[in-house]
Every structure is written in C-alpha cells, then in structure tokens.
PDB file with one MODEL, atoms N, CA, C and O in Angstrom:
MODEL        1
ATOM      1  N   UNK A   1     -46.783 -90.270  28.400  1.00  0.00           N
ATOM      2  CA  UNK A   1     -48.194 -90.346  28.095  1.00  0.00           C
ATOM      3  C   UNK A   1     -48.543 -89.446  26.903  1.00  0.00           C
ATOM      4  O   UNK A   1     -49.291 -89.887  26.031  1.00  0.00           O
ATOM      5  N   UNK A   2     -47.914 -87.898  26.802  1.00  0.00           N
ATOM      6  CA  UNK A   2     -48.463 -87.368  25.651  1.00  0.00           C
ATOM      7  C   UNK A   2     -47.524 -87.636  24.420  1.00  0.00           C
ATOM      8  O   UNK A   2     -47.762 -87.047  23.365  1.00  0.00           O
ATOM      9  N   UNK A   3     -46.224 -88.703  24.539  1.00  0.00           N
ATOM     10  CA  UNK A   3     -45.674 -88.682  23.370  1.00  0.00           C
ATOM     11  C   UNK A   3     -46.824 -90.233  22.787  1.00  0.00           C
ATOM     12  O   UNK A   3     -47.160 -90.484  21.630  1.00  0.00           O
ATOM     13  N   UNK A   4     -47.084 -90.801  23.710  1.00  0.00           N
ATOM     14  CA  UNK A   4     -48.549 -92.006  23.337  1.00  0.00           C
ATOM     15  C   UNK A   4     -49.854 -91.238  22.607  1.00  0.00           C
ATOM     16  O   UNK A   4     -50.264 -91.428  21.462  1.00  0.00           O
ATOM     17  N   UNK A   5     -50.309 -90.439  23.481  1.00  0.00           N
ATOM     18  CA  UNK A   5     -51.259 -89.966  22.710  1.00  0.00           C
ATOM     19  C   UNK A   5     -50.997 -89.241  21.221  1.00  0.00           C
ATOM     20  O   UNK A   5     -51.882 -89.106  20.377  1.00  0.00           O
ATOM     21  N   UNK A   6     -49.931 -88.904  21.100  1.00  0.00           N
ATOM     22  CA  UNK A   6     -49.772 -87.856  20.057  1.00  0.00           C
ATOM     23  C   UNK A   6     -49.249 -88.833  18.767  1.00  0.00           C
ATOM     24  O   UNK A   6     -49.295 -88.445  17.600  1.00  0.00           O
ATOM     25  N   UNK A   7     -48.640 -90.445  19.267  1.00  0.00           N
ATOM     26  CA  UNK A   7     -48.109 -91.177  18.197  1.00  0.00           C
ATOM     27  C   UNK A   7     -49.593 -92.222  17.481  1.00  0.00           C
ATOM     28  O   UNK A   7     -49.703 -92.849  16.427  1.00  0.00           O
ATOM     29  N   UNK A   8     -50.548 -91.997  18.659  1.00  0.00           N
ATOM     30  CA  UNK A   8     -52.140 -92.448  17.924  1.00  0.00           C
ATOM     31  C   UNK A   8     -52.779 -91.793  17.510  1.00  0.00           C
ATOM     32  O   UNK A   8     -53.658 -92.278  16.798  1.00  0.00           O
ATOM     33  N   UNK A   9     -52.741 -90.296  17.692  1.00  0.00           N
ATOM     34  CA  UNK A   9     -53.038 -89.054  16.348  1.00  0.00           C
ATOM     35  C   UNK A   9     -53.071 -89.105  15.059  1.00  0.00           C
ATOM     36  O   UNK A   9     -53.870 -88.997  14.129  1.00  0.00           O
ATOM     37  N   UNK A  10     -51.517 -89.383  15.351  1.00  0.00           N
ATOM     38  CA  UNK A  10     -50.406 -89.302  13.958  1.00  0.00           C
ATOM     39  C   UNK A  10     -50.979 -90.441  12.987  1.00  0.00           C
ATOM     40  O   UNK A  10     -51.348 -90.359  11.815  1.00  0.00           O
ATOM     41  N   UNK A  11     -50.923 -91.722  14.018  1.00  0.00           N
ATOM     42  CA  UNK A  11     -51.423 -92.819  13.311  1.00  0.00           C
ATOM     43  C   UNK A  11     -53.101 -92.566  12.692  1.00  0.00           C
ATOM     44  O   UNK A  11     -53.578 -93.180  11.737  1.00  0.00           O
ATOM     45  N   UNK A  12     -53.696 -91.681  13.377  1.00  0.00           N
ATOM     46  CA  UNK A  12     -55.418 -92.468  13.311  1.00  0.00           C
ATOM     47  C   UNK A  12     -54.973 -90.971  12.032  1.00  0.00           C
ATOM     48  O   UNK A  12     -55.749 -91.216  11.108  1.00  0.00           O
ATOM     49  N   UNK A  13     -54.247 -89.815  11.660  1.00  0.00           N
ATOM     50  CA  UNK A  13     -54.243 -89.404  10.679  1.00  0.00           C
ATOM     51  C   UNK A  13     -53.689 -89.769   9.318  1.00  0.00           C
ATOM     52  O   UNK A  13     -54.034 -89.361   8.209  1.00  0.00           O
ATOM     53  N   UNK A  14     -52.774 -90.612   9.654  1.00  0.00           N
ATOM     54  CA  UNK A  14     -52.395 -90.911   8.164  1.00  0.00           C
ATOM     55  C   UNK A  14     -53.550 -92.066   7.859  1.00  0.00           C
ATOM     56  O   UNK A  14     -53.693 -92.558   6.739  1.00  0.00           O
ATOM     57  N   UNK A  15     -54.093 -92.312   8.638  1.00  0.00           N
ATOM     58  CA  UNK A  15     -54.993 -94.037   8.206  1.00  0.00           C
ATOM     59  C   UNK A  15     -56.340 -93.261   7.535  1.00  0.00           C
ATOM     60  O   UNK A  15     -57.134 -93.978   6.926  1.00  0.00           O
ATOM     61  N   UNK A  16     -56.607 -91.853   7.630  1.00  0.00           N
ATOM     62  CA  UNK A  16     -57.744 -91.027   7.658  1.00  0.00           C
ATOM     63  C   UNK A  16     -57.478 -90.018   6.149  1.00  0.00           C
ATOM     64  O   UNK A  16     -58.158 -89.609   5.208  1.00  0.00           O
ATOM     65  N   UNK A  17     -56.202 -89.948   6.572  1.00  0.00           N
ATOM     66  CA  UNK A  17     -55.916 -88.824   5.445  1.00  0.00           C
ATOM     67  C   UNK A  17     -56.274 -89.409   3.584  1.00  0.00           C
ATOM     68  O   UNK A  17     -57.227 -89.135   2.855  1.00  0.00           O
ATOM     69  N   UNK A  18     -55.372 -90.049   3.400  1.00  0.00           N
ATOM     70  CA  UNK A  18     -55.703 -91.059   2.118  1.00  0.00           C
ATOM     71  C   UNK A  18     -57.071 -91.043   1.686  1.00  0.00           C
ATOM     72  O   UNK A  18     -57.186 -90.535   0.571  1.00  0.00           O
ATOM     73  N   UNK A  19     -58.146 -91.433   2.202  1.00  0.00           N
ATOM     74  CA  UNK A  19     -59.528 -91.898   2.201  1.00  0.00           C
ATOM     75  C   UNK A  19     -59.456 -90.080   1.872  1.00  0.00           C
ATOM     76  O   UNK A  19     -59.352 -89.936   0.654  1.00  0.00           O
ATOM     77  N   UNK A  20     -59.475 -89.121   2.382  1.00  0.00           N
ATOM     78  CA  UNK A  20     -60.225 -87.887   2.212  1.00  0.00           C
ATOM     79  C   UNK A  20     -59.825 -86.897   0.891  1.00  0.00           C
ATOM     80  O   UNK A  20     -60.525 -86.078   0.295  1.00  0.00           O
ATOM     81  N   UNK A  21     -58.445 -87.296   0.682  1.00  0.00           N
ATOM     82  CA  UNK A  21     -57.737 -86.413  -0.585  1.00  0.00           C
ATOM     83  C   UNK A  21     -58.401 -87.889  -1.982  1.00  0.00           C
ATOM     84  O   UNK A  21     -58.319 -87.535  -3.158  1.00  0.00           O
ATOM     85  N   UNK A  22     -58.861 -89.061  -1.762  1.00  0.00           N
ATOM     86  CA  UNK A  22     -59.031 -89.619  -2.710  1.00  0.00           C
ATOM     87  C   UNK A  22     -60.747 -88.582  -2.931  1.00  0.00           C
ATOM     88  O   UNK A  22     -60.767 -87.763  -3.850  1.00  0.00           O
ATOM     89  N   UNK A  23     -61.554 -88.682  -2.365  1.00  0.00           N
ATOM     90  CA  UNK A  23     -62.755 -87.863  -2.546  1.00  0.00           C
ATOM     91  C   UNK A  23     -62.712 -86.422  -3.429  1.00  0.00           C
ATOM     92  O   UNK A  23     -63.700 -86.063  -4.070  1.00  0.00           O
ATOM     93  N   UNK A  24     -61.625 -85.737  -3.397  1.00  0.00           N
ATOM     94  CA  UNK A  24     -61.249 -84.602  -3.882  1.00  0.00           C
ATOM     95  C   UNK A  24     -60.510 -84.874  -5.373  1.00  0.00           C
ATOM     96  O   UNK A  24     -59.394 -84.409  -5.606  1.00  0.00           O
ATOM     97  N   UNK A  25     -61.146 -85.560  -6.209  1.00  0.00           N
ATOM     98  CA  UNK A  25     -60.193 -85.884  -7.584  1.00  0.00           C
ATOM     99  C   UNK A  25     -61.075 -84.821  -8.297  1.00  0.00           C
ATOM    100  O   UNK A  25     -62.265 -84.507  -8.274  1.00  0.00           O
ATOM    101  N   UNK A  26     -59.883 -84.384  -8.981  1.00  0.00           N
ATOM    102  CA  UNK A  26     -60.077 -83.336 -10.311  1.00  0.00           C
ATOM    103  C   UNK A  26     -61.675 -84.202 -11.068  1.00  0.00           C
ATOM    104  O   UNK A  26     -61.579 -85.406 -11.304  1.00  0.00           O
ATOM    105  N   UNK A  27     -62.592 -83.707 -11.281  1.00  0.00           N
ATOM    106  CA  UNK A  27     -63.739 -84.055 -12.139  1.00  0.00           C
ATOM    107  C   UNK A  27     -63.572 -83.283 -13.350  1.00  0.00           C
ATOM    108  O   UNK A  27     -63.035 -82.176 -13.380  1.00  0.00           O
ATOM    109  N   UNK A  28     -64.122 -83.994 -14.508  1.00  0.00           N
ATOM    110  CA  UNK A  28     -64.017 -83.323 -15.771  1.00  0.00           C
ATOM    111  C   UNK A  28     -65.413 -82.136 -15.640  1.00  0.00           C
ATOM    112  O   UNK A  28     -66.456 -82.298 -15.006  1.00  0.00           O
ATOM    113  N   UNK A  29     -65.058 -81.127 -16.343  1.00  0.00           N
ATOM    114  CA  UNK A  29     -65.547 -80.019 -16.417  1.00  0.00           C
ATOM    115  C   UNK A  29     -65.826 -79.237 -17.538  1.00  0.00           C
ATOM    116  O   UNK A  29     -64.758 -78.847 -18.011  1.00  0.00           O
ATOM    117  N   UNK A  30     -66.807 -78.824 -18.188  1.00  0.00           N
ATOM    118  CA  UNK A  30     -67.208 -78.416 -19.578  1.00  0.00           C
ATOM    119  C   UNK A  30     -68.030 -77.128 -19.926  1.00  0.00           C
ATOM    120  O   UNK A  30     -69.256 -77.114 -19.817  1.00  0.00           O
ATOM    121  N   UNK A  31     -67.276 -76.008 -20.363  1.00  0.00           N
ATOM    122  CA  UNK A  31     -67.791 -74.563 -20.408  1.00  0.00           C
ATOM    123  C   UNK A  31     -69.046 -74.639 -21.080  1.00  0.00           C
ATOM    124  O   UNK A  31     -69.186 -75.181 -22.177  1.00  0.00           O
ATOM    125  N   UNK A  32     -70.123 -73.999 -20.308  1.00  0.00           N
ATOM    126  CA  UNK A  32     -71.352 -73.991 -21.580  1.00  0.00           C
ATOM    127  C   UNK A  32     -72.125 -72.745 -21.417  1.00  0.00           C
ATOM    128  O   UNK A  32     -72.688 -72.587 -20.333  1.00  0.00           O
ATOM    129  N   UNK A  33     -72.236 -71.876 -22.282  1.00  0.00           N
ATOM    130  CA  UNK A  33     -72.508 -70.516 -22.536  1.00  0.00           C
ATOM    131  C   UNK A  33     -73.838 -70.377 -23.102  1.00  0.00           C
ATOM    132  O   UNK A  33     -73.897 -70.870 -24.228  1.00  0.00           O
ATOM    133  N   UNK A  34     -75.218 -69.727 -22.576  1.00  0.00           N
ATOM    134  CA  UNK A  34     -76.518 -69.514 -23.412  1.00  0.00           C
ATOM    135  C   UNK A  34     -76.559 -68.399 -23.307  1.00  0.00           C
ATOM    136  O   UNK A  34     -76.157 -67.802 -22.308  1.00  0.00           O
ATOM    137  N   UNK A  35     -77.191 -67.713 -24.589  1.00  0.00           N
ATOM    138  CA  UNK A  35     -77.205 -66.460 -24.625  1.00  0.00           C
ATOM    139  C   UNK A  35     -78.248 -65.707 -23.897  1.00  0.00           C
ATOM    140  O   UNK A  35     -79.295 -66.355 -23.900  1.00  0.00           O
ATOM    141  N   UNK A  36     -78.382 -64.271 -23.104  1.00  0.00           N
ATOM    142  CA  UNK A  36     -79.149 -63.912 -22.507  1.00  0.00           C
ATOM    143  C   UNK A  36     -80.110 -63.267 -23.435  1.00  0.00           C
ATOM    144  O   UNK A  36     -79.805 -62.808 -24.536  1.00  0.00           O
ATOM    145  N   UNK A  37     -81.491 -63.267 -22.822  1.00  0.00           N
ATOM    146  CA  UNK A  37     -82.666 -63.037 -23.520  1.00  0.00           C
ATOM    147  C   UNK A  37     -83.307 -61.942 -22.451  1.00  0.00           C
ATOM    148  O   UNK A  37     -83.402 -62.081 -21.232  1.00  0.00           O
ATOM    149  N   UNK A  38     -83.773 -60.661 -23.372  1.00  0.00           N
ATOM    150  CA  UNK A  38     -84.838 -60.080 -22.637  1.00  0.00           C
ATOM    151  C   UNK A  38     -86.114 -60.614 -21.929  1.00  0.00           C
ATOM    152  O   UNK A  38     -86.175 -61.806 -21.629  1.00  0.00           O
ATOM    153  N   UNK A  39     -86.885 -59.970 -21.722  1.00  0.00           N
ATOM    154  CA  UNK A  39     -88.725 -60.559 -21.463  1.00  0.00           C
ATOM    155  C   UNK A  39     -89.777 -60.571 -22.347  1.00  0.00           C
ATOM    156  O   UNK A  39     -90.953 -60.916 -22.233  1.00  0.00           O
ATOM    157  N   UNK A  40     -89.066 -60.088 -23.328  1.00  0.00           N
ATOM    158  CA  UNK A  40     -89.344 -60.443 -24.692  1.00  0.00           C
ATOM    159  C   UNK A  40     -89.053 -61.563 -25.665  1.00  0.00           C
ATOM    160  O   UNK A  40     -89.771 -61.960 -26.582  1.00  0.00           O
ATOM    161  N   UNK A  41     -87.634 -62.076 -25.221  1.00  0.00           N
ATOM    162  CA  UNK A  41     -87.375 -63.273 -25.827  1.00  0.00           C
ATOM    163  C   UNK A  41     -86.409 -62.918 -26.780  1.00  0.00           C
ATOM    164  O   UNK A  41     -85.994 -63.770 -27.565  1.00  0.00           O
ATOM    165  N   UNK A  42     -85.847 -61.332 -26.815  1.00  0.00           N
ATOM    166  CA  UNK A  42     -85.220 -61.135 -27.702  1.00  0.00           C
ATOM    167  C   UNK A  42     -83.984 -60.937 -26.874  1.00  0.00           C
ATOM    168  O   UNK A  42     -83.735 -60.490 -25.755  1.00  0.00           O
ATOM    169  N   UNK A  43     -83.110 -61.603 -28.175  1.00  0.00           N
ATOM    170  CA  UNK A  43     -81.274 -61.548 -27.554  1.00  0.00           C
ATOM    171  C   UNK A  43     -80.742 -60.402 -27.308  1.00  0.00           C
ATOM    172  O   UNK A  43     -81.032 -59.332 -27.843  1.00  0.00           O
ATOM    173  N   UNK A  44     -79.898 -60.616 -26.437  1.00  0.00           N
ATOM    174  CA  UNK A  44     -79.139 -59.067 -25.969  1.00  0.00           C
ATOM    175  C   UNK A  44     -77.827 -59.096 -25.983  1.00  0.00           C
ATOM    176  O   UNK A  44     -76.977 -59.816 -25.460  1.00  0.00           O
ATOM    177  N   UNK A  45     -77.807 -57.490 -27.203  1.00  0.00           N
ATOM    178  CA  UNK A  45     -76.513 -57.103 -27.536  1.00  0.00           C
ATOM    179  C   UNK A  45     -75.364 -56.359 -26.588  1.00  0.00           C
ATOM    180  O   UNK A  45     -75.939 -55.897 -25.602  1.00  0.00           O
ATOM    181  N   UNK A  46     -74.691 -56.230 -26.570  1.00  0.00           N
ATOM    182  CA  UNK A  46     -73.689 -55.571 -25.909  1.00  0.00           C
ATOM    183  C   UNK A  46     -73.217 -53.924 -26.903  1.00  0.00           C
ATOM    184  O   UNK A  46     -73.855 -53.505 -27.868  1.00  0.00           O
ATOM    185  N   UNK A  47     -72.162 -53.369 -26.395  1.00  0.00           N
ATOM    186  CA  UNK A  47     -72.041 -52.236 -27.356  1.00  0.00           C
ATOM    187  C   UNK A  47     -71.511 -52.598 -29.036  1.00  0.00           C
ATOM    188  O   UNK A  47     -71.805 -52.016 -30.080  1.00  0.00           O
ATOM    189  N   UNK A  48     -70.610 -53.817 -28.792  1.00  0.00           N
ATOM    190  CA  UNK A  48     -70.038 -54.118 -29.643  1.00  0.00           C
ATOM    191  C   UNK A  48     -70.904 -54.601 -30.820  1.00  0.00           C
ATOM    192  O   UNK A  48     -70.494 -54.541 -31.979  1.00  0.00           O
ATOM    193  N   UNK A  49     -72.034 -55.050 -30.507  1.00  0.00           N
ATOM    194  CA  UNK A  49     -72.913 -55.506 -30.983  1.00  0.00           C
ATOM    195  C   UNK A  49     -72.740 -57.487 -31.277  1.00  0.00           C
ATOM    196  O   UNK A  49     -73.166 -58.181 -32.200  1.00  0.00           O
ATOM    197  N   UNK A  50     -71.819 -57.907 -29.850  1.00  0.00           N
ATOM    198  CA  UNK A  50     -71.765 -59.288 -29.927  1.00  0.00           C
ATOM    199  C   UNK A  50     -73.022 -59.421 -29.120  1.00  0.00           C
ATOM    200  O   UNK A  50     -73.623 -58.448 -28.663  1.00  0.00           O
ATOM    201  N   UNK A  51     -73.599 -61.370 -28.880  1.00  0.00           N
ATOM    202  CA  UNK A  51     -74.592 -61.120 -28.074  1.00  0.00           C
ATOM    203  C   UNK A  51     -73.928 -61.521 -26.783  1.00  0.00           C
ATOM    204  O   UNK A  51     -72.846 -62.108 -26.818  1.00  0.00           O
ATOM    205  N   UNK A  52     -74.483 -61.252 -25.723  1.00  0.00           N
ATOM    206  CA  UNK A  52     -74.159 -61.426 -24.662  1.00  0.00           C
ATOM    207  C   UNK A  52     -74.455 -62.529 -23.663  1.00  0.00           C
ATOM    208  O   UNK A  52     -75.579 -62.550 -23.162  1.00  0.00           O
ATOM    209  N   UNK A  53     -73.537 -63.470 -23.314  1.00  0.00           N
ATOM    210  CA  UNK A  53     -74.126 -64.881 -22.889  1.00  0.00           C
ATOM    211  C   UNK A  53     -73.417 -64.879 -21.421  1.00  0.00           C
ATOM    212  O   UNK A  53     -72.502 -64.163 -21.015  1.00  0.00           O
ATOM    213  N   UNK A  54     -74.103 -65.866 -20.790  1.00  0.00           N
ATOM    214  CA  UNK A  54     -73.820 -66.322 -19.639  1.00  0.00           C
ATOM    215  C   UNK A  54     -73.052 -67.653 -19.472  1.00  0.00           C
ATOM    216  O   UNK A  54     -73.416 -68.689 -20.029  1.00  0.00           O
ATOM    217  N   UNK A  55     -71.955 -67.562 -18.663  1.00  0.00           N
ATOM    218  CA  UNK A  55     -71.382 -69.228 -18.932  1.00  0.00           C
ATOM    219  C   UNK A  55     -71.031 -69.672 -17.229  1.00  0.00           C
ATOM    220  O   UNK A  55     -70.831 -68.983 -16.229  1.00  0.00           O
ATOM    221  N   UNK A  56     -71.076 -71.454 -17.513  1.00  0.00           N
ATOM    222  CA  UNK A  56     -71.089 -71.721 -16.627  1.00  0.00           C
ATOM    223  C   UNK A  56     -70.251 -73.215 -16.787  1.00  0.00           C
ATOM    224  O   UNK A  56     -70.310 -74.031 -17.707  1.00  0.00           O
ATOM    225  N   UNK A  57     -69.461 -73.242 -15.538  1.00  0.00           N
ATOM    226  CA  UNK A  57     -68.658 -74.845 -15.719  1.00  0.00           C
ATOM    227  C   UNK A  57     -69.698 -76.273 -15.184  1.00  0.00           C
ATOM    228  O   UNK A  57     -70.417 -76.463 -14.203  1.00  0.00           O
ATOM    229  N   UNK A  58     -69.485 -76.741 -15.878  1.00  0.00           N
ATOM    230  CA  UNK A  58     -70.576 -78.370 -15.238  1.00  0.00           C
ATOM    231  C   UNK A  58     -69.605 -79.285 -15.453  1.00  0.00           C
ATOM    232  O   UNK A  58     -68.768 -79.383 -16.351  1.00  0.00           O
ATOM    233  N   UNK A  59     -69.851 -79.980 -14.442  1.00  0.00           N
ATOM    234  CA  UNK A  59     -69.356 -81.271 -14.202  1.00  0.00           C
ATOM    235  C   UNK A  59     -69.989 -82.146 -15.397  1.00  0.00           C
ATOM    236  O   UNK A  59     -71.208 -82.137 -15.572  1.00  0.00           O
ATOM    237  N   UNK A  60     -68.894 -83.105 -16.433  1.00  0.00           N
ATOM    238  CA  UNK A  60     -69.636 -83.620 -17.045  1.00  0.00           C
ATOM    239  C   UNK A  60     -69.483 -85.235 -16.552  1.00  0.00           C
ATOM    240  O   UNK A  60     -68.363 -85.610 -16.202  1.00  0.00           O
ATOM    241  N   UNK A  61     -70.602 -86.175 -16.528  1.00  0.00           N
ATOM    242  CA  UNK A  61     -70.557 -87.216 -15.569  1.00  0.00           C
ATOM    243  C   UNK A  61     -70.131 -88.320 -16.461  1.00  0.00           C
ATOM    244  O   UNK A  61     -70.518 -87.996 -17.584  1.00  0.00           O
ATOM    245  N   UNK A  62     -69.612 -89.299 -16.509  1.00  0.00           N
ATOM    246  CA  UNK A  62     -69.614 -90.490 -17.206  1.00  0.00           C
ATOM    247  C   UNK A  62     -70.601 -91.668 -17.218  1.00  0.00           C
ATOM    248  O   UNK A  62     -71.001 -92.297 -16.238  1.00  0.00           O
ATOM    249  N   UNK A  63     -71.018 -91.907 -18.915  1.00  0.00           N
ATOM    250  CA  UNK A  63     -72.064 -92.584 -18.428  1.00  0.00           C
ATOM    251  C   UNK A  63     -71.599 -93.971 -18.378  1.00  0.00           C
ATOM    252  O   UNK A  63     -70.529 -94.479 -18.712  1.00  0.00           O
ATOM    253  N   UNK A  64     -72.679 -94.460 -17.874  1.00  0.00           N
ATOM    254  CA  UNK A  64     -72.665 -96.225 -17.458  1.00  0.00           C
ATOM    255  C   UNK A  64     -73.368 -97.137 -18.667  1.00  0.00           C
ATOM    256  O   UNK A  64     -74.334 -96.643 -19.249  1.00  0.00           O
ATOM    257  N   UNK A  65     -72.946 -98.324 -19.011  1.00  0.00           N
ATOM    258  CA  UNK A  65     -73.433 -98.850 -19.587  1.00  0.00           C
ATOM    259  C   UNK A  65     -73.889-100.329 -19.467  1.00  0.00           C
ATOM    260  O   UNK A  65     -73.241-101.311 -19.104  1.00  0.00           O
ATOM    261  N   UNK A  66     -74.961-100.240 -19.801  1.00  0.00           N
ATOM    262  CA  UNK A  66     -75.685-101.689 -18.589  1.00  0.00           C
ATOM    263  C   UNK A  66     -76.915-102.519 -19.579  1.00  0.00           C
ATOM    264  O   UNK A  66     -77.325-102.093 -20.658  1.00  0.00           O
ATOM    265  N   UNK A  67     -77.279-103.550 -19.032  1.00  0.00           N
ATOM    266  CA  UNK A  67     -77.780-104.557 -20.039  1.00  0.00           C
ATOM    267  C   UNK A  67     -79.448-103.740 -19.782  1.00  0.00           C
ATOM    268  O   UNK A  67     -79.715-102.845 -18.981  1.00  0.00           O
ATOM    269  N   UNK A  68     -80.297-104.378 -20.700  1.00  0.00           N
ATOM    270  CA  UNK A  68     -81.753-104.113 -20.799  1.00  0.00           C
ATOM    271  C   UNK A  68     -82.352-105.499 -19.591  1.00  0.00           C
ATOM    272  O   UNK A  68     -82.184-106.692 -19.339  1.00  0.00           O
ATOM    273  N   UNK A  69     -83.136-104.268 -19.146  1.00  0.00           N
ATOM    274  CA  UNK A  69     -84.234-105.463 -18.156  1.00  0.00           C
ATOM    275  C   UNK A  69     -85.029-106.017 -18.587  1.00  0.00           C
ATOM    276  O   UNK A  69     -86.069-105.372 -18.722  1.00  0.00           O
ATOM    277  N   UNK A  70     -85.052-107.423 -19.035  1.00  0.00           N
ATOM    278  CA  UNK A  70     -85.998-107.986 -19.209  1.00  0.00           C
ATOM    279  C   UNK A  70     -87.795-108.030 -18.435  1.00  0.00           C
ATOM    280  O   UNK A  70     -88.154-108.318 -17.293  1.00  0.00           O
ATOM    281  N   UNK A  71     -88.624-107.586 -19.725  1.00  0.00           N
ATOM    282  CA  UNK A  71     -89.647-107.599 -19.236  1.00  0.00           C
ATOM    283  C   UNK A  71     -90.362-106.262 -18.966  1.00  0.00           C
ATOM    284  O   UNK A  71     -91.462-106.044 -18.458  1.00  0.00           O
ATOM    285  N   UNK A  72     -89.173-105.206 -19.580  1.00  0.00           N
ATOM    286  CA  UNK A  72     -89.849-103.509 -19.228  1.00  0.00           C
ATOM    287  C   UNK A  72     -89.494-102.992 -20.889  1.00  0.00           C
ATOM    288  O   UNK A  72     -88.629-103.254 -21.725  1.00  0.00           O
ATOM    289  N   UNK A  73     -90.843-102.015 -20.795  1.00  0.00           N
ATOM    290  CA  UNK A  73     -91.424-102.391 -22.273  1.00  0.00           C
ATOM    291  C   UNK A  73     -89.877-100.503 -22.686  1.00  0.00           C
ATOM    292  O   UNK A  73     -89.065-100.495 -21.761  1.00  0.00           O
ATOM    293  N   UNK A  74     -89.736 -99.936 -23.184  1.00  0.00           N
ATOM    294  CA  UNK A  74     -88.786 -98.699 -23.952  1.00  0.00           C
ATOM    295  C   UNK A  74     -89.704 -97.498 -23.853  1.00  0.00           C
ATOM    296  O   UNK A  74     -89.348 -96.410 -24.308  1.00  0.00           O
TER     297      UNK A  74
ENDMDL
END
C-alpha cells in the first residue's frame, strides 16, 4: 500500500514539476540609475565629487504588436 501511494506522488510530481520550473524563466533585466536630489532639487555629490545615484534592475517587458481598431479615433 505505501509503495502505491508513494509511486502516485512520484507520478502526480513529475506531471507538476515541469509546469512550475517553466514559470521561473530568466526575464530580461535592465540597470537604470537616477541621480539623487536634495529638497532642493539640487544633485548630490559624494566626496569624490561624482554624483550620487540610485540604481535599480527592471524587468524589461516585450512589446506586442497588434492591428488598429477600427473606429477609435488616436
């Protein structure tokens, strides 16, 4: 009985597994850095006297390309 139960585990995991590592694909990703600003609006230096920015990774999405709807004005 538990070598039954344990061979419909096995099964209901590999039939499960596939589907969940496809969800997990590498996405493209794109560094983008703005520089930090006081409350003044003025940029801020570091000692070196570079300015000092903040960066962050984004997902960049792919776009779609699709016909115009007839009848909707631009």
């Amino acid at each position: 009985m538990k070598t039954v139960m344990s061979l419909i585990v096995a099964t209901a995991f590999t039939l499960i597994h596939p589907t969940v590592s496809a969800a997990d694909e590498k996405k493209e990703t794109k560094k983008v850095c703005i520089d930090q600003k006081d409350k003044d609006g003025k940029v801020i230096k570091d000692k070196d006297g570079k300015v000092k920015q903040t960066c962050k990774d984004v997902v960049v999405h792919k776009k779609l390309e699709g016909t115009e709807v007839p009848g909707q004005k631009k």
